[in-house]
C-alpha positions in Angstrom: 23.3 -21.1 5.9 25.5 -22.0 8.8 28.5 -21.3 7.0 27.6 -17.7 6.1 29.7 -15.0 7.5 29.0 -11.1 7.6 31.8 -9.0 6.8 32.0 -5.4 6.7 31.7 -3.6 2.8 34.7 -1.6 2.0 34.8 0.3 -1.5 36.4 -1.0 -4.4 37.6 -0.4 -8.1 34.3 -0.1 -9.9 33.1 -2.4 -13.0 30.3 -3.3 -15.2 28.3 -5.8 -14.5 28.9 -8.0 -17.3 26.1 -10.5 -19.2 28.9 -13.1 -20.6 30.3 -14.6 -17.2 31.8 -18.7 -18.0 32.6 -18.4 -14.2 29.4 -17.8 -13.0 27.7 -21.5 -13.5 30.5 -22.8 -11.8 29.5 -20.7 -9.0 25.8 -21.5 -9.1 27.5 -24.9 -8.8 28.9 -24.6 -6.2 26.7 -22.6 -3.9 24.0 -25.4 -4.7 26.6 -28.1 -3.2 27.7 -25.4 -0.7 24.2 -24.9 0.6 21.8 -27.3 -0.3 19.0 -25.2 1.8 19.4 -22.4 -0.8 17.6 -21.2 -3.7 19.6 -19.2 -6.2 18.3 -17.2 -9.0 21.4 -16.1 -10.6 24.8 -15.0 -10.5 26.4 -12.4 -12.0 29.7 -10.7 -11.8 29.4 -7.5 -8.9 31.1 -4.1 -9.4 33.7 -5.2 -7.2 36.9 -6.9 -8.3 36.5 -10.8 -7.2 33.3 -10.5 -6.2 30.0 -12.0 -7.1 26.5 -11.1 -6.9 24.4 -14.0 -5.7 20.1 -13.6 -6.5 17.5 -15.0 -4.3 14.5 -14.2 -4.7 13.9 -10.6 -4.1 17.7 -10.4 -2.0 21.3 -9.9 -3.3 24.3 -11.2 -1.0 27.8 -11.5 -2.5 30.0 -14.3 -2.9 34.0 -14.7 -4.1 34.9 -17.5 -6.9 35.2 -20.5 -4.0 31.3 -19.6 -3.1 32.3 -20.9 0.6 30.9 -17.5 2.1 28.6 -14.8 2.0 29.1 -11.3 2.4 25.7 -9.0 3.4 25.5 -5.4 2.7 25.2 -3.0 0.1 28.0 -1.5 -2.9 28.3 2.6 -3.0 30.2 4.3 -5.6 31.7 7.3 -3.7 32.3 8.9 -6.7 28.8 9.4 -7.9 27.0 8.7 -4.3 25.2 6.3 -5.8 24.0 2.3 -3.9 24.7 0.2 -7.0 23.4 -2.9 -5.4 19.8 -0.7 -4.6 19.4 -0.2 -8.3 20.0 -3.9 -8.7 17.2 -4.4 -6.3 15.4 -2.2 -8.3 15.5 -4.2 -11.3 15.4 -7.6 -9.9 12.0 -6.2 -8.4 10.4 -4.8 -11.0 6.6 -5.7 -11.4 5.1 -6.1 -14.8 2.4 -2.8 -15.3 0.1 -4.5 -17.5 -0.5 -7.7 -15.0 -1.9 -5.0 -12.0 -5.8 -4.9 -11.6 -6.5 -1.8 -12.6 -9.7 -1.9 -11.9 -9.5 -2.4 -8.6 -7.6 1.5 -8.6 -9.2 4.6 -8.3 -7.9 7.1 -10.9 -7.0 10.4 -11.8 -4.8 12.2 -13.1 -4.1 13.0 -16.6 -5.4 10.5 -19.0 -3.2 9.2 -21.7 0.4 10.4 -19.6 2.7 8.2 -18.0 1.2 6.0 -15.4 2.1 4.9 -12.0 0.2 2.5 -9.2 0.1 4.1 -5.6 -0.3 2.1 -3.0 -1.5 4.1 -0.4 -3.4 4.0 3.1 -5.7 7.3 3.8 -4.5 7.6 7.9 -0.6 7.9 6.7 1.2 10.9 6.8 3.6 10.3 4.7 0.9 9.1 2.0 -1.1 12.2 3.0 1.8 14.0 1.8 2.1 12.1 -1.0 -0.9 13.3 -2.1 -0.4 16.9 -2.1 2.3 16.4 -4.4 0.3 13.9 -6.8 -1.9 17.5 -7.0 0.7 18.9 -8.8 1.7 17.2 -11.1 1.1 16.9 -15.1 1.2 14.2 -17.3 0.6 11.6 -15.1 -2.3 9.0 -14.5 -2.2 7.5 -11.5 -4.1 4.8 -10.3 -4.5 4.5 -6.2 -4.8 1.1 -4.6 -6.4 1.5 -1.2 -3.9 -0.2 1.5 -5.2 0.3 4.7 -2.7 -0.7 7.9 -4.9 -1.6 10.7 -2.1 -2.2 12.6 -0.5 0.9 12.7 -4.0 3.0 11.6 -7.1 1.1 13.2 -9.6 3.6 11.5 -7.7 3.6 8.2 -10.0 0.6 6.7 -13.4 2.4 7.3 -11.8 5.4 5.6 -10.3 3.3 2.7 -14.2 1.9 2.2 -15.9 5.4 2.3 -13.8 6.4 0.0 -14.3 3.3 -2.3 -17.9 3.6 -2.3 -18.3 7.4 -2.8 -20.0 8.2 -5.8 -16.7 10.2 -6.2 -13.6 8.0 -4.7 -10.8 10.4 -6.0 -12.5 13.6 -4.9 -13.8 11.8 -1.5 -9.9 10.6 -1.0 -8.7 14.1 -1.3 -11.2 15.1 0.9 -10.3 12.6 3.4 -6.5 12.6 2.8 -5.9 16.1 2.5 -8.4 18.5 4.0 -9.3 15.8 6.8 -13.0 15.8 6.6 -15.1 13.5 7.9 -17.1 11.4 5.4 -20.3 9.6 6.3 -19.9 6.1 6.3 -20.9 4.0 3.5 -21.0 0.4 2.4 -20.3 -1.2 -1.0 -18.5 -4.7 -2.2 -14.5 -3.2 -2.1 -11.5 -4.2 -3.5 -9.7 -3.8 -0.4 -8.9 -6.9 0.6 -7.9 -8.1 -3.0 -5.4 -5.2 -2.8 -3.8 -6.6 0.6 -3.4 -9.6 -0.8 -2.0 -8.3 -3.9 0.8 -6.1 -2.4 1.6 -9.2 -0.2 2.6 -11.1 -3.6 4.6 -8.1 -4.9 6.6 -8.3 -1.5 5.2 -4.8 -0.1 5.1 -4.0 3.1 4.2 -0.4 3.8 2.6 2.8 2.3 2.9 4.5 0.1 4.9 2.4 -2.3 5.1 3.6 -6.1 5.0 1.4 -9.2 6.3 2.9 -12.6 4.2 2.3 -15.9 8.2 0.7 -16.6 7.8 -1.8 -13.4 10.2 -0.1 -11.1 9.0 0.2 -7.4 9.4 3.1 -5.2 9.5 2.7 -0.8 8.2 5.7 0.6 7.7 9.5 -0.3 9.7 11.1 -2.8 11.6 14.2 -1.4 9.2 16.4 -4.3 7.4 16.3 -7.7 11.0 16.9 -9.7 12.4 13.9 -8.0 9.1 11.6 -8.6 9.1 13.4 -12.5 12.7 11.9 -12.9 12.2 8.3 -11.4 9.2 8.3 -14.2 11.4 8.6 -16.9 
């Protein structure tokens, strides 16, 4: 995109993004002709006056009605405090529930509640933490994909494949993620590696990441329970 140009984001009046846009073709238009190099999803009118948001892939830029330049960064109402183009994000990312391989999760939880995938790997802190809080909560089935970093946790796969092949993985993953013991090593046939591969294809990168039984995907640990109860909904 050698004509691409990075320019600082500056508040604006803010709008709804609106689904009938006559405009907006034209645009796709032109950014095609524009740069040929390129693949564009969509585009849609942006909360900002004269401004458009421009889809690729799993990445929002934003373009004006000539579609000669790009414009990176994100759109905060300072109103509410709230990043409209990461909620945009969150949509265009969404990941269809009922396609996961479920069997390939370990679960607990409360059968019949609302669901959510967890992609976790047992040496990270922040998943560790994660888990205290999964503890507490009700009305929530959660199914746990084993992630294991090696790059950042060397030991983490070993752990990931005791716990697998426990005669109790959920128990044997609290054990290990929470009260740090040490488990004796097993072997079995895992779904680990299937699980690598599959967060590759949904685009993540790190642990823990949440999926709601609604698709939406969550980077990271919640600040608490209420917060994680909310995003649910």
């Amino acid at each position: 995109m050698k004509k691409s140009l990075i320019i600082p984001m500056m508040f604006a009046p803010m709008l709804s993004y609106a689904s009938d846009c006559p405009i907006c073709d034209s645009i796709q238009e032109h950014l095609r002709v524009n740069f040929p190099k390129t693949t564009v999803q969509s585009v849609h009118p942006s909360p900002m006056i004269g401004m458009y948001e421009v889809t690729m892939g799993n990445n929002i830029m934003y373009t004006d009605q000539a579609a000669d330049l790009f414009m990176v960064g994100h759109i905060f109402n300072p109103k509410t405090n709230k990043d409209l183009t990461a909620e945009r994000l969150a949509n265009i990312k969404r990941v269809s529930f009922n396609t996961l391989p479920l069997q390939d999760a370990i679960v607990s939880g409360d059968k019949g509640g609302k669901k959510i995938a967890v992609f976790t790997d047992p040496d990270c802190p922040y998943c560790q933490k994660l888990e205290r809080t999964l503890q507490r909560l009700h009305g929530v089935q959660v199914y746990t994909f084993l992630m294991p970093l090696t790059q950042l946790h060397p030991d983490a796969k070993r752990k990931a494949r005791n716990i697998w092949c426990s005669s109790q993985p959920h128990q044997t993953l609290i054990d290990t993620m929470i009260h740090h013991k040490i488990i004796p090593d097993k072997t079995c046939r895992t779904p680990i590696e299937r699980n690598l591969q599959l967060a590759q294809s949904l685009g993540i990168q790190g642990t823990p990441t949440l999926i709601s039984e609604t698709g939406k995907i969550m980077n990271g640990l919640p600040k608490d329970e209420q917060v994680l109860l909310e995003w649910l909904k």
